[in-house]
C-alpha positions as CSV (number, residue, x, y, z in Angstrom):
1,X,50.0,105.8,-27.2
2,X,48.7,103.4,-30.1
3,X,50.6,100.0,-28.7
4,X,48.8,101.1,-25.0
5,X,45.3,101.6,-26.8
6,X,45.5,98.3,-28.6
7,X,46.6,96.1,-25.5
8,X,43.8,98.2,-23.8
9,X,41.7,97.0,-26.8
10,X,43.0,93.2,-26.9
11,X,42.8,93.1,-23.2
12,X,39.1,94.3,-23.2
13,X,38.1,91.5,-25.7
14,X,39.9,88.6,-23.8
15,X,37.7,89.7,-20.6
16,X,34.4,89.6,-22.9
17,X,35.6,86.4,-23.9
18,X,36.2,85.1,-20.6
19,X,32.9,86.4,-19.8
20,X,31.2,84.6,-22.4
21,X,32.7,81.2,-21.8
22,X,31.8,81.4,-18.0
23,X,28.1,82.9,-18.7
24,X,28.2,79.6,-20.5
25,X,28.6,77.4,-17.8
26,X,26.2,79.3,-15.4
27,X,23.4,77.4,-17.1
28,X,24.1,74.2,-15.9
29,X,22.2,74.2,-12.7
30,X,19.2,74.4,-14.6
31,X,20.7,71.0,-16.9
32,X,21.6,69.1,-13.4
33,X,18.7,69.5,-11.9
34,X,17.0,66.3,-12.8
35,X,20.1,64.3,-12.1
36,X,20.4,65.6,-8.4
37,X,16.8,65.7,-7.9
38,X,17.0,61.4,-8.0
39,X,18.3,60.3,-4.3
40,X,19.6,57.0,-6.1
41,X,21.7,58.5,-8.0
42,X,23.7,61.5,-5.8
43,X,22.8,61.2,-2.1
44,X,22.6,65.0,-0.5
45,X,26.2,65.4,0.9
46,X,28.3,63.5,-2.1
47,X,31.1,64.8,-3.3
48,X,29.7,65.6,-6.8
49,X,27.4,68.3,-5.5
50,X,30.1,69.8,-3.7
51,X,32.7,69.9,-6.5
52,X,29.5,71.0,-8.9
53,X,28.0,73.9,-6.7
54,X,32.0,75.4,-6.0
55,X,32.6,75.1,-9.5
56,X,29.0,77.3,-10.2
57,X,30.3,79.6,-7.2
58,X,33.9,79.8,-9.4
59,X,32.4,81.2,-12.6
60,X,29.5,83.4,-10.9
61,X,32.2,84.6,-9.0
62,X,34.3,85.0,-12.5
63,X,31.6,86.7,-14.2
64,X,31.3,89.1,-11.5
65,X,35.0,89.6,-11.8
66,X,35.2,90.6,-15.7
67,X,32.6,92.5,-15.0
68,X,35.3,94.7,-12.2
69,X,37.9,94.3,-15.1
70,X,35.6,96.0,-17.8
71,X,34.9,98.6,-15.6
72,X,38.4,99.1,-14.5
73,X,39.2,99.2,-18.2
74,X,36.6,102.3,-18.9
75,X,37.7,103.9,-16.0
76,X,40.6,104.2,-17.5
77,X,39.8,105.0,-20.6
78,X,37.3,108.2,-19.1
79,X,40.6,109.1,-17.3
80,X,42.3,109.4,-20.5
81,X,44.7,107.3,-19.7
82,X,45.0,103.9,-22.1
83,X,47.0,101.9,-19.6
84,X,46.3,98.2,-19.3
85,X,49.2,97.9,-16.9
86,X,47.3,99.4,-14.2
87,X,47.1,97.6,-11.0
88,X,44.1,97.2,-10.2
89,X,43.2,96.1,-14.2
90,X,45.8,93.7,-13.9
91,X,45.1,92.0,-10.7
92,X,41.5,91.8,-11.3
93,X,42.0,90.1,-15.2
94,X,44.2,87.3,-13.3
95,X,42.4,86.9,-10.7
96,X,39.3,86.9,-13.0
97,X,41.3,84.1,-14.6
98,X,42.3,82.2,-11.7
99,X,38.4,82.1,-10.7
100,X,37.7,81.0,-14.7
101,X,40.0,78.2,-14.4
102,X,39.2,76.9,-11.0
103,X,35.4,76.5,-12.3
104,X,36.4,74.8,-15.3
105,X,39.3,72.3,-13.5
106,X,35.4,71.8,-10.8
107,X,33.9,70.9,-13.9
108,X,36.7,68.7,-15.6
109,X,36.8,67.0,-12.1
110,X,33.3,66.6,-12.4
111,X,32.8,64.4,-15.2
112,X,36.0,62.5,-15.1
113,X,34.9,58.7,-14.6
């Protein structure tokens, strides 16, 4: 029961990590707005305004998904049942990742010259 409860425990603070580095990232629409406000720069349909705006959608999306995990975890836990193997809390943590990585791979795309 104590090797469950403490993967339980380090699973729990890789999701509030995840969490935290995507929260992150969700602030910068309010940094980009000045650069796609400027028609010279980005005209309305480029390809950098897609790849930024899926990339925002990717994290939101991730967010929302630790979020599920976190819940799935303390569901769980008000079960009495310290199993981070369950299915669901699984396939929402690597899906949550999946959604993490794609924003950030958006981003690194982003700002590659």
């Amino acid at each position: 029961m104590d090797g469950k409860s403490d993967a339980l425990k380090t699973l729990t603070e890789q999701t509030k990590l995840l969490v935290t580095l995507a929260s992150g990232f969700l602030v910068a629409p309010a940094a980009a707005v000045s650069w796609f406000k400027s028609s010279e720069r980005v005209p309305p349909v480029h390809f950098s305004l897609r790849l930024f705006f899926s990339a925002e959608i990717l994290l939101i999306l991730s967010v929302v998904m630790g979020y599920v995990v976190l819940g799935s975890i303390a569901g769980s836990q008000f079960a009495g049942d310290f199993n981070p193997y369950r299915p669901a809390t699984r396939l929402f943590s690597v899906f949550q990742l999946l959604l993490y990585l794609g924003g950030l791979c958006c981003f690194v795309l982003l700002i590659r010259p």
